[in-house]
N, C-alpha and C positions, 0 to 999 in steps of 0.2 A: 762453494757452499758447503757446510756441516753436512757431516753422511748422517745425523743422526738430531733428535731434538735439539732447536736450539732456541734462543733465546734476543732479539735483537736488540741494539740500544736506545729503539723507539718503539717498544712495548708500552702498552699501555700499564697504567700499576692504579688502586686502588685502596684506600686508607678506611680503615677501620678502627675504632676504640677497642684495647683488650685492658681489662681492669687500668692502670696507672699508665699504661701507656696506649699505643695504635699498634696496628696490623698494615702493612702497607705490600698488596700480593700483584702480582704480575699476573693481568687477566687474560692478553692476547698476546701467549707467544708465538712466536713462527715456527713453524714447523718446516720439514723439509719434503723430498718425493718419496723418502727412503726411513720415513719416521714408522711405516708400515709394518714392518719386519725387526722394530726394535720399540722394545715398551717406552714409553713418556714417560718422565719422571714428575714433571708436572712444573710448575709455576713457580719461579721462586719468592718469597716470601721476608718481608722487615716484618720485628718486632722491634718495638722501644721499650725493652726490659727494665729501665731507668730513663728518669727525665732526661731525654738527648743524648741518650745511649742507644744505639740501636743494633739485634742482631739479625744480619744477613744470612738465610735460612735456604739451603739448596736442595728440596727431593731429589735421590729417595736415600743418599747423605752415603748412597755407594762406591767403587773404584772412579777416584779423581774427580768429587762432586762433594766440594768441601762446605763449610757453612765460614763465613768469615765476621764483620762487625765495624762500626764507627760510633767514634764520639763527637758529638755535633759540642765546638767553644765558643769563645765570642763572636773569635776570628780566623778560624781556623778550624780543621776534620783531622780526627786522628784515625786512621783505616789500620783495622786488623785482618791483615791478612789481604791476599788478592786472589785469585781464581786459576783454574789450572790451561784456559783456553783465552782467544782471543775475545770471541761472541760473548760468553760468558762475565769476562771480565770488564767486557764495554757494558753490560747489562748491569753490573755492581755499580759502577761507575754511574749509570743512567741513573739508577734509584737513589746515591747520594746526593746527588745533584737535584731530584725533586723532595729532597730534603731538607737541603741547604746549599745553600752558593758560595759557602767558605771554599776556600780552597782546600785539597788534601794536604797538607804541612808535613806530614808523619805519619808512615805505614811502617807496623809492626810487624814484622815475620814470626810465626811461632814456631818456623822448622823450618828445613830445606825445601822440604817437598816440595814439587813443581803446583799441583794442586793448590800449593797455599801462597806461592813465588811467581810463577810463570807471569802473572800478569802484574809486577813489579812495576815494567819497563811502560808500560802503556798506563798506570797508574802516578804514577811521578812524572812532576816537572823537571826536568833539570835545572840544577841551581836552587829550589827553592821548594822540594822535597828533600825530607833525611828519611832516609829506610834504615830501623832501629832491627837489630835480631844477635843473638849469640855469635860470638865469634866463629866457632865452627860451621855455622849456616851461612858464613860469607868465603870460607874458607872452599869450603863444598863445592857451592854455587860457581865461584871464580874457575875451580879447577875443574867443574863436568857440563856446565852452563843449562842450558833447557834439554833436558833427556826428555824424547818421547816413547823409549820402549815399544818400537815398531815392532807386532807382531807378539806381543804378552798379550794386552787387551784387542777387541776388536775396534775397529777403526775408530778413528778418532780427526773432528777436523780441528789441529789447535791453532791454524790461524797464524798472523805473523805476529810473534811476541818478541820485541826485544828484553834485552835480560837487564836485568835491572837488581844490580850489588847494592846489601846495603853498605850505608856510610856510615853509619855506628853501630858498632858492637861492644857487647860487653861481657863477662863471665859470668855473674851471679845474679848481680840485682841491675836494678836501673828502675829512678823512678822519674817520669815523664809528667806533665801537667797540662791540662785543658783547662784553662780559666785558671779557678780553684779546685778544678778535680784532680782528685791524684790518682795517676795510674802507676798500678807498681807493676815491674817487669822479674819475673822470679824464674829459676832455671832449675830443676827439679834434681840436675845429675843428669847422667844415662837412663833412659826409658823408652819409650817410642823411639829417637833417635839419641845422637850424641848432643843434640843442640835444642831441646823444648824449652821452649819459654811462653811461660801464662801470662796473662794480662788482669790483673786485678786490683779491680774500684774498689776500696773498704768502703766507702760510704755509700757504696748504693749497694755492698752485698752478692756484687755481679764478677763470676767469675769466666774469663775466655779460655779456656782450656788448650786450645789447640786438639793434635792427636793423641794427648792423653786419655780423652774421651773420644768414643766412637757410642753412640748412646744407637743402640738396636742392629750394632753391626759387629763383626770378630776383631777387636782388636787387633794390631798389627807391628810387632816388633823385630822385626827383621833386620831394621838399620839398628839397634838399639839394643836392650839387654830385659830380658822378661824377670831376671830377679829385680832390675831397678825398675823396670813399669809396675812391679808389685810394691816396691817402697815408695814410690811415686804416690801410691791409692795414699797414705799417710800425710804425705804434703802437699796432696789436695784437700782432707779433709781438713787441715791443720787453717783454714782458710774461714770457714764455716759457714762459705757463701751460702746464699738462699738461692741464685738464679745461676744457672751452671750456661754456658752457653759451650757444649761441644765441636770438635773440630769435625765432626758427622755427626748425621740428625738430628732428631726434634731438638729441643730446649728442654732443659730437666731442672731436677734441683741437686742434691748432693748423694742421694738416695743411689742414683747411679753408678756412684762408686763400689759400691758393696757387689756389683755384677762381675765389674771388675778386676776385683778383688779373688773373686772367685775363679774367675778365670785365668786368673793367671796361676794361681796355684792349681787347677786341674793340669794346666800345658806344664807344671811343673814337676807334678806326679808323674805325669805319663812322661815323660823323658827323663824321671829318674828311672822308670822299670825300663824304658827302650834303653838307658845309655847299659844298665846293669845285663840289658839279655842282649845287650849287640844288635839289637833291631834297629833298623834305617829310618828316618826320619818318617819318608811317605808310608814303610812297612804299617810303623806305628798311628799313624795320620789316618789309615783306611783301615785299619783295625780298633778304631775306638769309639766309644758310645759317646754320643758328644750331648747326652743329657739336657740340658734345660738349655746350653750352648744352640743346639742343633734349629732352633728359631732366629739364631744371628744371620745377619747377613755377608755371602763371602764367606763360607765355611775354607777355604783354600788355602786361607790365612795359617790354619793350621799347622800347615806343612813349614812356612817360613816360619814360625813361630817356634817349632819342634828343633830346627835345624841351626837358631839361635842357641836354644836351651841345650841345646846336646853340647855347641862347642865351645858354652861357659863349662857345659864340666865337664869337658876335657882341657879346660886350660885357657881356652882364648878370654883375654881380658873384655870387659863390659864394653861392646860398641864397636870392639876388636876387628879387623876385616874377617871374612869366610867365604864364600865360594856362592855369591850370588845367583851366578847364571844358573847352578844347580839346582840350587832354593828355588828360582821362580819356576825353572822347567819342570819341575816337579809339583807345583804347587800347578799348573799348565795340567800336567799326568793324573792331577786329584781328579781336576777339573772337564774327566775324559777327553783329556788332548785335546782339547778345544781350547780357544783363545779366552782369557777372563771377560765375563760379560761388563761391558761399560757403555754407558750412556752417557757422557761426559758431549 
């Protein structure tokens, strides 16, 4: 069983009208013996942001608690994105299903990240799923397969998840179709990671951001490069969606960007003075006023964040490798040596 909230794939869910579409929330989740000692993040939640568009919405949108999405076709479910656990992703799976009885056809990856992959393999048919993602997010995936990071966060039950590669990639673009919907598949460059890719409906104005959004949370570019998640804030706006659907928390509109915009040029200031005075990443990281920042959630991010920026300028190219283990352990050291809190 889950050492921590979880979610099963016989939860009850309940639909609600929100302006042009519904609310469809998870009333009776399971909980476990041990939910006691670790906060609830609460219930996850569909909206249908567009007609037969719907985003899969996860409180409280913290470490490995992603938000994902589907397009309901004729004949057919396009799934963005999968979950980072087993429970979790049977529960995504549950709520398509009292949605529509198409089959899933086509799961989009917007990144590596296990949070958004892990439940791939339990998400797809074989034979008769394609999993669509960026070349480098198949390249990753193949060579590290499901990492759990035993002992970064605090426990975590992820269940048996086979891994699940996708079968198409591509570099830049790629556009996909439900019915007549067009879904365009766009890849930003380097930013969050080396492999982002959005998912966006022009005609309904709905944008899936993946982790270039983290809407009420610290951003996090560690795999990736903070000067290209700053040019990134550009070829999001260049979009001019109205419904942003973030790879964490709530649902926003475009409004969101300008947060992160800001943010990234603060982590970019202050690792100009750290790289200039020789300060260490964490030095700078617990010496800084983190202003309007300091309401984010996952301040710890910080430290990865820092220790990106420092080894773009000193030379490492965008996306470059660096010294992982140190980044997190440190980002661990912010976090008073304690394990990062997750509720996943």
């Amino acid at each position: 069983m889950p050492t921590g909230s979880a979610f099963t794939h016989d939860s009850d869910f309940a639909l609600t009208p929100v302006g042009r579409g519904a609310r469809l929330t998870a009333v009776s989740p399971t909980t476990t013996a041990n939910s006691n000692r670790r906060r609830d993040p609460g219930p996850p939640e569909i909206v249908e942001v567009a007609p037969s568009v719907y985003a899969y919405l996860q409180p409280d949108g913290t470490w490995w608690i992603n938000n994902a999405g589907f397009i309901v076709g004729p004949d057919r479910v396009t799934l963005i994105d999968t979950c980072s656990t087993e429970v979790r992703t049977r529960a995504l799976l549950a709520a398509v299903s009292r949605v529509s009885s198409n089959p899933i056809a086509t799961i989009v990856n917007t990144h590596h990240h296990g949070d958004h992959t892990n439940g791939n393999g339990l998400a797809a048919t074989p034979g008769a799923t394609t999993i669509v993602a960026h070349h480098d997010c198949r390249t990753i995936l193949a060579e590290e397969g499901i990492v759990h990071y035993d002992g970064v966060w605090e426990p975590v039950d992820w269940g048996e998840l086979p891994l699940g590669l996708p079968t198409t990639t591509f570099a830049d673009r790629l556009t996909l179709w439900s019915g007549g919907r067009r879904i365009e598949l766009r890849h930003p460059g380097v930013a969050h990671t080396t492999n982002d890719v959005v998912a966006w409906l022009p005609d309904d104005g709905v944008l899936f951001t993946g982790d270039l959004v983290f809407h009420g949370g610290t951003p996090f570019v560690l795999m990736g490069s903070v000067q290209g998640a700053l040019e990134s804030v550009e070829f999001l706006r260049s979009f001019e969606a109205t419904t942003v659907v973030p790879g964490h928390g709530p649902l926003c509109g475009p409004d969101v960007f300008d947060v992160h915009e800001r943010y990234y040029r603060f982590v970019l200031d202050l690792a100009a003075q750290a790289h200039a005075a020789g300060t260490p990443a964490l030095e700078a990281a617990r010496a800084a006023d983190l202003g309007e920042f300091a309401e984010l959630s996952d301040p710890e991010r910080l430290v990865g964040n820092l220790h990106r920026a420092l080894a773009e300028l000193s030379g490492t190219e965008r996306g470059g490798p660096i010294d992982l283990v140190t980044a997190i352990g440190e980002m661990i050291s912010f976090n008073g040596g304690r394990p990062l809190a997750c509720c996943a």
